[in-house]
C-alpha positions as CSV (number, residue, x, y, z in Angstrom):
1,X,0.0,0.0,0.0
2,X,1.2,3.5,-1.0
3,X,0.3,6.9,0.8
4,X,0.0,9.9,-1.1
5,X,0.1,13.0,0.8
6,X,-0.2,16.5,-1.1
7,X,0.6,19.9,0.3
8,X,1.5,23.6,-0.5
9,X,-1.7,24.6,-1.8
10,X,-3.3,27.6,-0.8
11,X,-5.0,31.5,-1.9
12,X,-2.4,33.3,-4.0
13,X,-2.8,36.4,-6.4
14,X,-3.4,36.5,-10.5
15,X,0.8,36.5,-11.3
16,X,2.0,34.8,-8.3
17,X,3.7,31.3,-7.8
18,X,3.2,28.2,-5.0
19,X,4.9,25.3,-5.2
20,X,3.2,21.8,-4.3
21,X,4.5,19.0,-3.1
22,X,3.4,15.0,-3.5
23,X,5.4,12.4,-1.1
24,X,4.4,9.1,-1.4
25,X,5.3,6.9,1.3
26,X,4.8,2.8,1.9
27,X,7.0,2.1,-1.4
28,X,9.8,-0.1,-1.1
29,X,11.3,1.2,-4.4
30,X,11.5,4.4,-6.4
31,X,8.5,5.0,-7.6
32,X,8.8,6.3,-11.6
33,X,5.7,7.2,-12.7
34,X,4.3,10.0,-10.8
35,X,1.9,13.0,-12.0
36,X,0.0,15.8,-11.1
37,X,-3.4,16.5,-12.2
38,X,-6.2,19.2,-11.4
39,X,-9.9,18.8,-11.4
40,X,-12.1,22.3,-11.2
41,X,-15.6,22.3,-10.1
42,X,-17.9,21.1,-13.0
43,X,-15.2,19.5,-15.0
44,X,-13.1,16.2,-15.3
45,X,-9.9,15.9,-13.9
46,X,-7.3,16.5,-16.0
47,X,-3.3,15.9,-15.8
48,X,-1.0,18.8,-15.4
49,X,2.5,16.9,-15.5
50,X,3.8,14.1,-15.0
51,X,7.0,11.3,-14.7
52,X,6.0,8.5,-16.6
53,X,8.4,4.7,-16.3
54,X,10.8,6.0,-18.9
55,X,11.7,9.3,-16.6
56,X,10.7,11.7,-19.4
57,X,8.0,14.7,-18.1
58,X,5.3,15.2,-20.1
59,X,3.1,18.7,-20.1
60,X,-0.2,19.7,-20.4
61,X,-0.3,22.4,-23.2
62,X,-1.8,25.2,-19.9
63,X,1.3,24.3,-17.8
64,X,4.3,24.7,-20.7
65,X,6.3,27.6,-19.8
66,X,4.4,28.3,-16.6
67,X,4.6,25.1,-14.4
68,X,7.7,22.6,-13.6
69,X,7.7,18.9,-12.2
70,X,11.2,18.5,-10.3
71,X,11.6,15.1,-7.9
72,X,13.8,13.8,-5.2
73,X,13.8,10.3,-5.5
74,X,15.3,9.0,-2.6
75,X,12.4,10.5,-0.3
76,X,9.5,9.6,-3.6
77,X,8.6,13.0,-3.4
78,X,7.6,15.0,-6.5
79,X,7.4,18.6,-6.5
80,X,5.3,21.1,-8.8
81,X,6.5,24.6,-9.1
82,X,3.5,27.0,-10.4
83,X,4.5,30.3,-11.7
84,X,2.6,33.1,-13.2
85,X,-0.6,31.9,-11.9
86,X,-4.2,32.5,-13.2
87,X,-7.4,32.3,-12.0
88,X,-8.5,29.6,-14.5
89,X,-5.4,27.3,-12.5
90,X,-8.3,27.3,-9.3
91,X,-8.5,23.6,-8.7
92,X,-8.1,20.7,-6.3
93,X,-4.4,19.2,-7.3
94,X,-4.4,15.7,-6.9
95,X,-1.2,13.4,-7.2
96,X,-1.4,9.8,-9.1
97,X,1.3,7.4,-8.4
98,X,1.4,4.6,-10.5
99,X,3.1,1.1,-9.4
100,X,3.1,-2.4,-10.7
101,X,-1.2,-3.7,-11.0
102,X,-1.9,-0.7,-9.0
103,X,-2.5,3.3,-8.6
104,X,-2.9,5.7,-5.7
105,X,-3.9,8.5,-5.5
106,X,-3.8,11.7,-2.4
107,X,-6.5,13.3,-0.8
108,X,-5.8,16.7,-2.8
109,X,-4.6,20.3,-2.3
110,X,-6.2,23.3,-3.0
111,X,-5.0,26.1,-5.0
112,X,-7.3,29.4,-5.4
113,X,-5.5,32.1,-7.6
114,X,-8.1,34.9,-6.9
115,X,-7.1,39.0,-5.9
């Protein structure tokens, strides 16, 4: 079994930047495929970015140029750095880690980009 724990979310201002963080515990290995997604009210969740098996980081076409994925892999903690924040980024962030016949995913942290 795999926890996924999310933090760093919070109220921040049209232009400004958080930084979320994703540690998933309970893994006896490091964990490679690891993403971050975002579901708004009224609409399906969507993936932000992402680690998949090969190590690569994939991008969702919003988050190019504005967000980055960084990790530390001896602690299986994954990192999202937000920058230049808009309101339409208001969303629960979720984290999805993917292991062998199984996914987990955290509880969710909010991020409101509102003046």
């Amino acid at each position: 079994q795999v926890q996924v724990v999310e933090s760093g979310g919070g109220l921040v201002q049209p232009g400004g930047s958080l930084r979320l963080s994703c540690a998933a515990s309970g893994a006896r290995f490091t964990i490679n495929n690891i993403a971050w997604y975002r579901q708004a009210p009224g609409t399906q969740r969507e993936l932000v970015a992402g680690f998949n098996s090969g190590g690569s980081t994939n991008y969702a076409d919003f988050a190019k140029g504005r967000f980055t994925i960084s990790r530390h892999n001896a602690q299986n903690t994954v990192y999202l750095q937000m920058n230049s924040l808009k309101p339409e980024d208001t969303a629960v962030y979720y984290c999805k880690v993917v292991v062998p016949l199984a996914e987990f995913w955290g509880q969710g942290t909010q991020v409101t980009v509102s003046s």
